[in-house]
KEKE-3310 file (N, C-alpha, C; in steps of 0.2 Angstrom, whole numbers, plus 5000, padded with zeros to 4 digits):
npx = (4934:4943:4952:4945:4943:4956:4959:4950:4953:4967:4962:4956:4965:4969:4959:4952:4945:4946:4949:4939:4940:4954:4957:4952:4960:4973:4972:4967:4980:4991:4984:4985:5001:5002:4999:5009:5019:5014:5018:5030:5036:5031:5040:5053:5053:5052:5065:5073:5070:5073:5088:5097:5098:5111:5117:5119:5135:5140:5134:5126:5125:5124:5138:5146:5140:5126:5117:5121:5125:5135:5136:5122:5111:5098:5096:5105:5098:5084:5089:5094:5083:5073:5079:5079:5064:5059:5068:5060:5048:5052:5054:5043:5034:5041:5041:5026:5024:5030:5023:5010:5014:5016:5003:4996:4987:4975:4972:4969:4976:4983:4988:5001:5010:5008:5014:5026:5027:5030:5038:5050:5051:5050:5065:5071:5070:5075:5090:5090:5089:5102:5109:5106:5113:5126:5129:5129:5118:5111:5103:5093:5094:5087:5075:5069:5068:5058:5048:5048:5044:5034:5026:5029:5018:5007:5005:5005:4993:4984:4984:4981:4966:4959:4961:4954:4941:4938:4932:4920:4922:4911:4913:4915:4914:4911:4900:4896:4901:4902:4886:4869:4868:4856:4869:4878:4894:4900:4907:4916:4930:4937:4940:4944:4955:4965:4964:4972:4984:4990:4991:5001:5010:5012:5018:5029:5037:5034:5043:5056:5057:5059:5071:5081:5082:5075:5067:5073:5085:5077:5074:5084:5094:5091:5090:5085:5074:5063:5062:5054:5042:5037:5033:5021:5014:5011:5000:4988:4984:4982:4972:4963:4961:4955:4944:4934:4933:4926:4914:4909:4906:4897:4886:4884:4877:4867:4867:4877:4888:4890:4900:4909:4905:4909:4923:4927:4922:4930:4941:4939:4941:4954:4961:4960:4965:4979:4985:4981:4990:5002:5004:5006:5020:5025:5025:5033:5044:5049:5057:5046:5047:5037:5028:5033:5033:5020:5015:5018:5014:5001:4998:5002:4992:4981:4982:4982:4968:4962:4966:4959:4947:4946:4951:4939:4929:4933:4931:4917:4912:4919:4911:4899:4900:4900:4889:4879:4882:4881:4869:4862:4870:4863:4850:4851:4853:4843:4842)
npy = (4737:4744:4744:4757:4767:4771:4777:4786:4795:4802:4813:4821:4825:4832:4842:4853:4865:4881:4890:4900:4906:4904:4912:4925:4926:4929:4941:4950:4949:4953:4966:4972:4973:4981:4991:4993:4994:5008:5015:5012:5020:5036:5035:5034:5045:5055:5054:5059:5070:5076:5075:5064:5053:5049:5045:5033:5029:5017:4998:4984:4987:4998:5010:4998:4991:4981:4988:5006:5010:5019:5029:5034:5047:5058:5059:5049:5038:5039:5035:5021:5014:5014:5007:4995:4994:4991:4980:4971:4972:4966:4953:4949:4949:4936:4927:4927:4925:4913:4903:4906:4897:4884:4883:4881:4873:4876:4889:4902:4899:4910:4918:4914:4918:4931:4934:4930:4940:4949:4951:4950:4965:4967:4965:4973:4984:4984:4981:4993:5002:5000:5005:5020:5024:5019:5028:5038:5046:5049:5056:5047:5038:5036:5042:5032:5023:5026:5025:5011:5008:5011:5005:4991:4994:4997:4983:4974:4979:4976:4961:4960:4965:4959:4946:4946:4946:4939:4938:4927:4916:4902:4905:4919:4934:4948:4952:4955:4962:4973:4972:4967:4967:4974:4976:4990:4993:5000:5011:5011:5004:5006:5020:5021:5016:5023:5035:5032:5025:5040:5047:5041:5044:5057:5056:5049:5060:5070:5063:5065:5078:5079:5072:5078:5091:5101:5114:5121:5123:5128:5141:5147:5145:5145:5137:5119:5123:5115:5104:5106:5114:5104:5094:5103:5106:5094:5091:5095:5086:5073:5077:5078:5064:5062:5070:5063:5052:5055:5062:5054:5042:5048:5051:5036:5033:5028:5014:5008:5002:5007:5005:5009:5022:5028:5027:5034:5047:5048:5052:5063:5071:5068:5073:5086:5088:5085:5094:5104:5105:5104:5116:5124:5119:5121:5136:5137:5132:5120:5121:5119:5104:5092:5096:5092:5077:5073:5075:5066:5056:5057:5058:5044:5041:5045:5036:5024:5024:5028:5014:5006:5009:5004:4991:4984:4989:4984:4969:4969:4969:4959:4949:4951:4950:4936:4933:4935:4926:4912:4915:4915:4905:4893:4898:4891:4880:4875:4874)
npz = (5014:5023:5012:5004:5016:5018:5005:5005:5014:5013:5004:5012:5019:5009:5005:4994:4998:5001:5018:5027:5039:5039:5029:5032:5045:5039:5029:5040:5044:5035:5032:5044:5042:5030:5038:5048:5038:5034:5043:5047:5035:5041:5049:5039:5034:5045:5048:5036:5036:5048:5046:5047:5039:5038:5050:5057:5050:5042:5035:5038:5049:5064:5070:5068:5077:5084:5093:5096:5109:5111:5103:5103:5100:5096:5082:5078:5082:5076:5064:5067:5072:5063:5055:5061:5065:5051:5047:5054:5049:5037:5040:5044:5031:5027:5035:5035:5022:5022:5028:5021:5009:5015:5021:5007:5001:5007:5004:4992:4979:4972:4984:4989:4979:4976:4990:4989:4979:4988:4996:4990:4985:4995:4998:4989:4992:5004:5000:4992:5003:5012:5001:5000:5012:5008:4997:5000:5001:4990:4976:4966:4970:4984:4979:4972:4981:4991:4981:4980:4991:4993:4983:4987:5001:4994:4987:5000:5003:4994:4993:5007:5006:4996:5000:5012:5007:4999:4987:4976:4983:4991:5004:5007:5015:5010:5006:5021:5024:5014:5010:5004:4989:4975:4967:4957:4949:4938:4928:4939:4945:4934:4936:4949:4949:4937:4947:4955:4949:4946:4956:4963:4954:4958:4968:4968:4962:4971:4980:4973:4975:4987:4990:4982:4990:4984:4985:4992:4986:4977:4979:4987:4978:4965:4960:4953:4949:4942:4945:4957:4952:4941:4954:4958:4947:4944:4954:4949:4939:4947:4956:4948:4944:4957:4960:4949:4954:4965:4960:4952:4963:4968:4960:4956:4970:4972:4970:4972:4986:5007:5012:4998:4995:5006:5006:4993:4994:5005:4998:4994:5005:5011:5000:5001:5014:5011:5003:5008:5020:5009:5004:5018:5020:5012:5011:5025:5018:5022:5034:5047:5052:5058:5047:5037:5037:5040:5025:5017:5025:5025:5011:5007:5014:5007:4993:4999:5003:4992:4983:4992:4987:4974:4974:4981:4972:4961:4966:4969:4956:4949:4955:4951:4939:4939:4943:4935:4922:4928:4928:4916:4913:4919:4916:4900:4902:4907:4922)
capx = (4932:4950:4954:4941:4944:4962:4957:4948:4959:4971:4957:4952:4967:4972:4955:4956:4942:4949:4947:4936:4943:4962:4959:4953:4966:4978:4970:4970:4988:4992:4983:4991:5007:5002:4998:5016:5023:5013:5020:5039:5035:5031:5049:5058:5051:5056:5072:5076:5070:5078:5097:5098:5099:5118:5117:5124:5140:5140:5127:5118:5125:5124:5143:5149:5135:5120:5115:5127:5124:5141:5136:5118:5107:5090:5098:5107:5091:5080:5091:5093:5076:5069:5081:5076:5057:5061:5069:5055:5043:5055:5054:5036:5033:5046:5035:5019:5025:5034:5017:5007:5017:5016:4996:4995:4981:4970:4972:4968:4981:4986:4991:5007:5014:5006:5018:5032:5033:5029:5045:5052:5049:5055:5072:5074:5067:5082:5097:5091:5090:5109:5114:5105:5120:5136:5131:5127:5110:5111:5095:5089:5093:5085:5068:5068:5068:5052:5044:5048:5042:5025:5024:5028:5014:5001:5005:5000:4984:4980:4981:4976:4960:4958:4960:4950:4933:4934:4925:4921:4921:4907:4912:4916:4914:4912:4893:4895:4907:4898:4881:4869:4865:4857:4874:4881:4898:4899:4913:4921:4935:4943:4942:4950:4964:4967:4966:4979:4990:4989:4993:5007:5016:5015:5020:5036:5038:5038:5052:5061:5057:5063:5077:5087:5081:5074:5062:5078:5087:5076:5072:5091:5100:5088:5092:5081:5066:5060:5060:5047:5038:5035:5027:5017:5011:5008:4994:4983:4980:4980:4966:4955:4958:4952:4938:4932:4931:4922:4910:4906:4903:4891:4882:4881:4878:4860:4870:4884:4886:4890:4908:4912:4904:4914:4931:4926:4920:4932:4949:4941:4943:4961:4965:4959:4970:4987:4984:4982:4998:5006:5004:5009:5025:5030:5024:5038:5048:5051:5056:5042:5048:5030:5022:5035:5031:5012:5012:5020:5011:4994:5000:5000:4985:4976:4986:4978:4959:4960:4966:4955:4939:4947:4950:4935:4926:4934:4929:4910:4911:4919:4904:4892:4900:4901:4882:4876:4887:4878:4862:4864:4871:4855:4844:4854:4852:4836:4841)
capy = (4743:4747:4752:4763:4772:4773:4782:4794:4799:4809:4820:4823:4829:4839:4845:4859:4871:4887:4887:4905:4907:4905:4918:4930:4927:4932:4946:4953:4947:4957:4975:4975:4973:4985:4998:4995:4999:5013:5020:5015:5028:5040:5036:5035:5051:5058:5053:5062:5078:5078:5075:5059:5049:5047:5045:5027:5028:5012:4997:4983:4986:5007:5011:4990:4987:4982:4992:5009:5014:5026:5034:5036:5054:5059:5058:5041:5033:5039:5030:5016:5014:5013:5001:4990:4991:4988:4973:4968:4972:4961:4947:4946:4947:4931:4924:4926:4920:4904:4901:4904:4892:4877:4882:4884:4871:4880:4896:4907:4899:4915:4921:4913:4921:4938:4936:4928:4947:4955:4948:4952:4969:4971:4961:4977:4990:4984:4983:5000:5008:5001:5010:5024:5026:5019:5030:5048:5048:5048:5055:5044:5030:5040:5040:5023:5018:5029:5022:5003:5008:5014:4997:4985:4995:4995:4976:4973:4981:4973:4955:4959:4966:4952:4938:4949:4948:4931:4937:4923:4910:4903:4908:4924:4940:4952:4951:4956:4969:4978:4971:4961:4971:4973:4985:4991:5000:5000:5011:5014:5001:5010:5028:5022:5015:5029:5038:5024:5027:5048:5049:5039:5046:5062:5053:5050:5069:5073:5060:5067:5085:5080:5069:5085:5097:5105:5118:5125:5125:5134:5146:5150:5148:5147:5129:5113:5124:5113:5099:5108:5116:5097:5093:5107:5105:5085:5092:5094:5078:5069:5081:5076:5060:5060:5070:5059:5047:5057:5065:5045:5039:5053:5049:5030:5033:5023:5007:5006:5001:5011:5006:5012:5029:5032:5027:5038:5052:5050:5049:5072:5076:5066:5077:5093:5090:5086:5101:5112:5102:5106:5125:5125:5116:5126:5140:5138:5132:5113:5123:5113:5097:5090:5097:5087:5072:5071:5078:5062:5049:5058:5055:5037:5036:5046:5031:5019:5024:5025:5008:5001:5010:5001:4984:4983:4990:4976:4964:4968:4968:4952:4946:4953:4946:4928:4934:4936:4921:4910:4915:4914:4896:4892:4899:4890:4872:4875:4872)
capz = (5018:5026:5006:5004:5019:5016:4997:5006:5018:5007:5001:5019:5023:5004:5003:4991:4999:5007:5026:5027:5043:5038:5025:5036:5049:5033:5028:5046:5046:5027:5033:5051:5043:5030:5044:5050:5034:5034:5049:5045:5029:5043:5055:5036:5033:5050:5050:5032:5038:5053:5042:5051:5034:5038:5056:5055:5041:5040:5035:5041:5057:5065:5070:5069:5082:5082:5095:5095:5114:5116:5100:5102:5101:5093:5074:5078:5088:5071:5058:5071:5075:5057:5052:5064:5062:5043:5048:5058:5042:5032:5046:5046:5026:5027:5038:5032:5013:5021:5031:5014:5006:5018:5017:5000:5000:5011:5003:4987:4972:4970:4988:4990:4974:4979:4996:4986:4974:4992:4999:4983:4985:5004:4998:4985:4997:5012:4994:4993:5010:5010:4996:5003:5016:5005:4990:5004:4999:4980:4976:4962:4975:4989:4976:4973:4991:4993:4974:4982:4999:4989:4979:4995:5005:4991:4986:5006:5005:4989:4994:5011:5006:4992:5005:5017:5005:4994:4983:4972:4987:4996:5011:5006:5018:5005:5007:5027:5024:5008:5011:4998:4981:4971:4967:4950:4951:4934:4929:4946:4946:4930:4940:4955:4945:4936:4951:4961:4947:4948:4965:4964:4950:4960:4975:4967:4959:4978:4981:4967:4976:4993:4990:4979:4993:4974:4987:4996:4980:4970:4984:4989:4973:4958:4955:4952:4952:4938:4950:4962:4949:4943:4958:4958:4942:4945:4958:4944:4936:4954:4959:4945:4944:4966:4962:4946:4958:4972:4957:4949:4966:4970:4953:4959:4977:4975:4968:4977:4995:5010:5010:4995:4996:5010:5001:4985:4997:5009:4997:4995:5011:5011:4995:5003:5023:5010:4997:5013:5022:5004:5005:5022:5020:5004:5014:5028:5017:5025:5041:5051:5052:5058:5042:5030:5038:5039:5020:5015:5025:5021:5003:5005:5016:5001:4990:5002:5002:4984:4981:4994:4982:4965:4973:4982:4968:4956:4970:4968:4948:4948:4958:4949:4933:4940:4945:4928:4919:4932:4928:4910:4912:4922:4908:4895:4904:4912:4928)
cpx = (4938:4950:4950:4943:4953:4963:4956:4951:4964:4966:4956:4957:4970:4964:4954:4951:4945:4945:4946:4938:4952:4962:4958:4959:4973:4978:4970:4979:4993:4992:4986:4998:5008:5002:5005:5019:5021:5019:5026:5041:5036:5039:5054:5058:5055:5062:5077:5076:5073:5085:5099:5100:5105:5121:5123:5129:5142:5132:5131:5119:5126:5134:5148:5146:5129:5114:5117:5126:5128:5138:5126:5114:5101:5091:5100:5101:5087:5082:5090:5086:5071:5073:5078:5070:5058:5064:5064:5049:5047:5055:5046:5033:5035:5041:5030:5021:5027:5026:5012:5009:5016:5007:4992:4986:4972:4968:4971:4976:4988:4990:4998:5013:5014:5012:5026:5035:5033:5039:5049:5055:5052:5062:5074:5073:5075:5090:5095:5091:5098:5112:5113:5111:5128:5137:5128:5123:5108:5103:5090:5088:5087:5077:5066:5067:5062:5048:5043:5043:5033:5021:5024:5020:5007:5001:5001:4994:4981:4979:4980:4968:4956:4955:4954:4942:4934:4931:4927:4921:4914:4905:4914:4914:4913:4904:4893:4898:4903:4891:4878:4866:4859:4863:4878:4886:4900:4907:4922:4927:4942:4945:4947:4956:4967:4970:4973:4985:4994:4994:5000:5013:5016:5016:5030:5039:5040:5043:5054:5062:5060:5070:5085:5084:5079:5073:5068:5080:5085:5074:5082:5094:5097:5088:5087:5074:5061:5057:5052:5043:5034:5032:5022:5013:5007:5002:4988:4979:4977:4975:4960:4957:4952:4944:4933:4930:4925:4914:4905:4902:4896:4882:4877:4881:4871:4863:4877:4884:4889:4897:4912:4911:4908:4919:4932:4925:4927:4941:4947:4944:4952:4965:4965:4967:4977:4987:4986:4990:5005:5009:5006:5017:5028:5029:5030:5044:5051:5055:5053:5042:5042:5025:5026:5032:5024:5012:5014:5017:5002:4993:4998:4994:4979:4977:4978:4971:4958:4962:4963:4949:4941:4948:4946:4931:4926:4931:4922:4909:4914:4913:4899:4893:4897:4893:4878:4878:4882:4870:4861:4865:4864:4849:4844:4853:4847:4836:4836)
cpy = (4747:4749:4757:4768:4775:4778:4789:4797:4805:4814:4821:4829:4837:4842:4853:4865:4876:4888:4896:4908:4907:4910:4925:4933:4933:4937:4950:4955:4955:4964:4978:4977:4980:4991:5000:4998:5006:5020:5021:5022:5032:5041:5038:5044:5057:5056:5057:5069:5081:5077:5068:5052:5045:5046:5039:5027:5022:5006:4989:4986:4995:5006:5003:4988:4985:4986:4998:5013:5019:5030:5040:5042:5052:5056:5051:5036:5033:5033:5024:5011:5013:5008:4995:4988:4990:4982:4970:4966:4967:4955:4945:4945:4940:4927:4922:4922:4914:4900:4900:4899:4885:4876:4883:4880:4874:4888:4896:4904:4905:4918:4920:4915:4927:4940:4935:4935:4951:4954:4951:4961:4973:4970:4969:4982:4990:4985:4991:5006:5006:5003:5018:5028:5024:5024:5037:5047:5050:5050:5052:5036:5031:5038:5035:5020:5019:5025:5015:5003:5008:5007:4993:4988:4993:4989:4971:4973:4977:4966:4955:4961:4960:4947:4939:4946:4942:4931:4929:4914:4910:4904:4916:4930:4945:4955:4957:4961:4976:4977:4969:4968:4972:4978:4984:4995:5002:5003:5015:5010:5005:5019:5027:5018:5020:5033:5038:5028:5036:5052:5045:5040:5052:5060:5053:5057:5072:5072:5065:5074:5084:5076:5075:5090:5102:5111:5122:5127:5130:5142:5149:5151:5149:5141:5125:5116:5121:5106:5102:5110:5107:5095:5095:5107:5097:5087:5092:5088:5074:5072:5079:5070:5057:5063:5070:5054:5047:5059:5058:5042:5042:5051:5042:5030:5029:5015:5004:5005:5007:5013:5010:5019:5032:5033:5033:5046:5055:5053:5060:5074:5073:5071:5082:5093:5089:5092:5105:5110:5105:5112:5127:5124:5122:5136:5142:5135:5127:5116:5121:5107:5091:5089:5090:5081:5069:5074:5069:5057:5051:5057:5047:5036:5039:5040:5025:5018:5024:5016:5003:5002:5004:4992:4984:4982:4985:4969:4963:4967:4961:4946:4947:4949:4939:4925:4930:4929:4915:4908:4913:4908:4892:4892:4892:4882:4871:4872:4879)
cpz = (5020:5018:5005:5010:5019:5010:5000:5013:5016:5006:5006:5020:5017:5003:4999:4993:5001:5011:5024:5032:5043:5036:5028:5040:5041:5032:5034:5044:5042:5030:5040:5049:5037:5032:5047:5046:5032:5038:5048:5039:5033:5045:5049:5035:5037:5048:5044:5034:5043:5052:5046:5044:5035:5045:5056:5049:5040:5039:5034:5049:5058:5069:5074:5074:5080:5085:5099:5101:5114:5112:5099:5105:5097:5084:5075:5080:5080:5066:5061:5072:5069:5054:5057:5062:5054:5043:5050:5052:5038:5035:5046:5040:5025:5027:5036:5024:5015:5023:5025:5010:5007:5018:5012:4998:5004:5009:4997:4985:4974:4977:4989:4984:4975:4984:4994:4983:4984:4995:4994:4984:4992:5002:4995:4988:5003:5006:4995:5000:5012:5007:4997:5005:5011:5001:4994:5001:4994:4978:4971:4966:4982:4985:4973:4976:4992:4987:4978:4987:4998:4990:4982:4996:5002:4990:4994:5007:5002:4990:5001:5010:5001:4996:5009:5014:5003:4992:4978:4976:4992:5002:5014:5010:5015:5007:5016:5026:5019:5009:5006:4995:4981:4971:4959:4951:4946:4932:4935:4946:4944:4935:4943:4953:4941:4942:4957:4956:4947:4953:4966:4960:4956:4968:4973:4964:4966:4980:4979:4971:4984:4994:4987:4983:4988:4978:4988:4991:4976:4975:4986:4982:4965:4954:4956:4955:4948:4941:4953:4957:4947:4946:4958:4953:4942:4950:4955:4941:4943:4956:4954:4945:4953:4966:4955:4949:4963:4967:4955:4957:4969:4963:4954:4966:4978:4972:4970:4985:4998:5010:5007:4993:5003:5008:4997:4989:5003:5006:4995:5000:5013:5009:4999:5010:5015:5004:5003:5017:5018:5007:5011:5022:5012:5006:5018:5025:5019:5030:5047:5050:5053:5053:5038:5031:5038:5032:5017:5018:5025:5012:5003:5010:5010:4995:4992:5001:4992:4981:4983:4990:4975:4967:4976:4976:4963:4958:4969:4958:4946:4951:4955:4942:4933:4940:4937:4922:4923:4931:4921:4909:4914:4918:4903:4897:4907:4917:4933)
residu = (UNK:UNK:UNK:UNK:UNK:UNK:UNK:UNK:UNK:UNK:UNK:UNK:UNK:UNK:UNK:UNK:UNK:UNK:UNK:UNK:UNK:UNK:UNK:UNK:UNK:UNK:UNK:UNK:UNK:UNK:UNK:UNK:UNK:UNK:UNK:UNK:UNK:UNK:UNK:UNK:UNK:UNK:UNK:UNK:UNK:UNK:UNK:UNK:UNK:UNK:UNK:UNK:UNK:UNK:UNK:UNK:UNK:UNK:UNK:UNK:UNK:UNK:UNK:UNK:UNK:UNK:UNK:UNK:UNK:UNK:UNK:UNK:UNK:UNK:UNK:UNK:UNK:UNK:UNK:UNK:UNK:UNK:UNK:UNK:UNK:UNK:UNK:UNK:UNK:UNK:UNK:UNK:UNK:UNK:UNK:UNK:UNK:UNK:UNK:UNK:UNK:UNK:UNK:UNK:UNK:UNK:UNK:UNK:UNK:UNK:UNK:UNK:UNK:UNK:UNK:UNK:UNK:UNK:UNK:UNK:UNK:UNK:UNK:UNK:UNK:UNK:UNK:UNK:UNK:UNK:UNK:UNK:UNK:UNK:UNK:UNK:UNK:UNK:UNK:UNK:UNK:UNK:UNK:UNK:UNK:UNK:UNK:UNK:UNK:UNK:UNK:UNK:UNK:UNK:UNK:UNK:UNK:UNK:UNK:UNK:UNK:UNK:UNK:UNK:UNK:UNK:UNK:UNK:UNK:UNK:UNK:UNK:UNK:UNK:UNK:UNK:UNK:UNK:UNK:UNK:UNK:UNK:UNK:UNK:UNK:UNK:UNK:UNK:UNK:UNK:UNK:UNK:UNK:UNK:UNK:UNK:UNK:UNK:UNK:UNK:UNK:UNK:UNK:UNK:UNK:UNK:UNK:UNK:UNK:UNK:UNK:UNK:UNK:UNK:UNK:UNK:UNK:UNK:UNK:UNK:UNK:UNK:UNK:UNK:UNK:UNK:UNK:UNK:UNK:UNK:UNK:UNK:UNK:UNK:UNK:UNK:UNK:UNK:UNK:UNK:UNK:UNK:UNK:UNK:UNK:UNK:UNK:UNK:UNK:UNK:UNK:UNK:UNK:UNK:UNK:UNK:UNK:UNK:UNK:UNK:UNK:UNK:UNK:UNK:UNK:UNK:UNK:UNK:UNK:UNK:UNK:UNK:UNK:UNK:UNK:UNK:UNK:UNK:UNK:UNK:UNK:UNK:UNK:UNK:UNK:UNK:UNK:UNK:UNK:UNK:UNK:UNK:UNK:UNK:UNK:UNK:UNK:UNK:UNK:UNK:UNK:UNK:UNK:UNK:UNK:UNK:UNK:UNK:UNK:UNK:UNK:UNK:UNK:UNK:UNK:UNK:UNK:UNK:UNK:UNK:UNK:UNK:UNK:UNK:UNK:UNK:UNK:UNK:UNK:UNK:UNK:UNK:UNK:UNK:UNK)
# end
């Protein structure tokens, strides 16, 4: 009797089911910290438009301190103040990936790899906002700090949203969240991935457009007006692949849930406020420092809702697959 209950001891405690409520916690944990790297976008964004890039001329520390009280103003506080929070977003991915690690057993395989690249991803994100300042603002280092900044934030969503739903598991949330089928979303996944990708080539086109000041340039001396133009012209494809999405979802609006009708519906009205933001902003000539800022963190929230439509969407199509496979096994063995 004592060996037996000694055998099954170990399984009690390795049991390989995933805790439904861990994975939640997680997934909370994931889109919070997504939300913050949203916002540090916003303060990095601030802090280029108001020329504070080089506030600090030194790096990790702002003028050999850590906190540069004699020399601190509005530009010094900006640079200051975003590196911090950046630190804080690299302290917390740390965290959660060490935390997924030691509960790998309780968890989704795949999450502590997911948080392993996300780290990954922060490590190259903070090398490059230090080279930022040693190399003046280098502008291909400049839009690669922003491209990383992208890749982090969407790598966030996507395994917070993943963990969030489980699909695939029995205890799965996906059901409460989207609500029960029958639902076909047939070929929306591929949309909104097209459209994911789209929007973030011309995510980067903008970098490329505000790192070389190209607008002022092409406007004052007639230089790098092929930069801007570039952007300008990337507005195009990103506009149809957003309302490809919003046209497909409208087609399958009696098969799809509500959730996702909002996503696919909501990622127009996204498109419309940063178009209009655009033509403001290229209007004054990046002269309103308010506009620059919300045109870029409207970019990645239009980023956002479209990536949460394609992995959602992936998330009920692998359900459905699993659905159909299931039932065909069923058939096939006459249970």
């Amino acid at each position: 009797m004592d060996s037996s209950i000694s055998q099954s001891q170990p399984s009690s405690r390795r049991d390989p089911v995933p805790s439904g409520k861990l994975s939640r916690r997680m997934g909370q944990a994931l889109l919070g910290l997504a939300l913050a790297t949203w916002l540090l976008m916003g303060l990095g964004s601030a802090t280029r438009v108001m020329n504070a890039g080089l506030s600090c001329p030194d790096w990790p520390l702002c003028y050999g301190a850590i906190v540069p009280s004699q020399q601190m103003n509005l530009q010094v506080f900006l640079e200051w103040f975003h590196r911090m929070v950046a630190s804080g977003v690299g302290l917390a991915t740390l965290v959660l990936m060490g935390f997924a690690w030691l509960k790998r057993q309780a968890l989704p395989a795949w999450l502590p790899w997911g948080l392993s690249l996300a780290f990954a991803l922060v490590l190259v994100q903070g090398i490059l906002g230090g080279l930022t300042v040693t190399e003046l603002l280098r502008f291909d280092i400049v839009t690669a700090h922003l491209g990383t900044g992208l890749l982090f934030f969407a790598t966030l969503l996507t395994l917070g949203l993943l963990i969030w739903t489980r699909a695939g598991s029995k205890d799965s949330i996906l059901p409460l969240r989207l609500g029960e089928g029958p639902f076909s979303v047939g070929y929306l996944p591929w949309l909104g991935l097209g459209a994911v990708l789209l929007v973030y080539v011309q995510s980067l086109l903008g970098a490329l457009v505000a790192s070389q000041w190209a607008l002022h340039q092409c406007f004052a001396a007639g230089e790098l007006c092929w930069v801007m133009n570039s952007h300008l012209l990337g507005v195009a494809p990103a506009t149809l692949g957003v309302l490809a999405v919003a046209v497909a979802t409208g087609l399958r609006r009696k098969r799809i849930p509500r959730l996702l009708k909002f996503l696919g519906h909501g990622s127009v009205g996204l498109l419309l406020v940063q178009v209009g933001i655009g033509v403001l902003t290229y209007r004054y000539r990046l002269q309103v420092e308010p506009l620059t800022v919300a045109h870029q963190m409207v970019g990645a929230a239009l980023l956002a809702c479209l990536l949460a439509f394609t992995v959602l969407a992936w998330q009920m199509r692998s359900r459905g697959e699993e659905g159909r496979w299931m039932a065909v096994t069923a058939e096939m063995t006459g249970e």
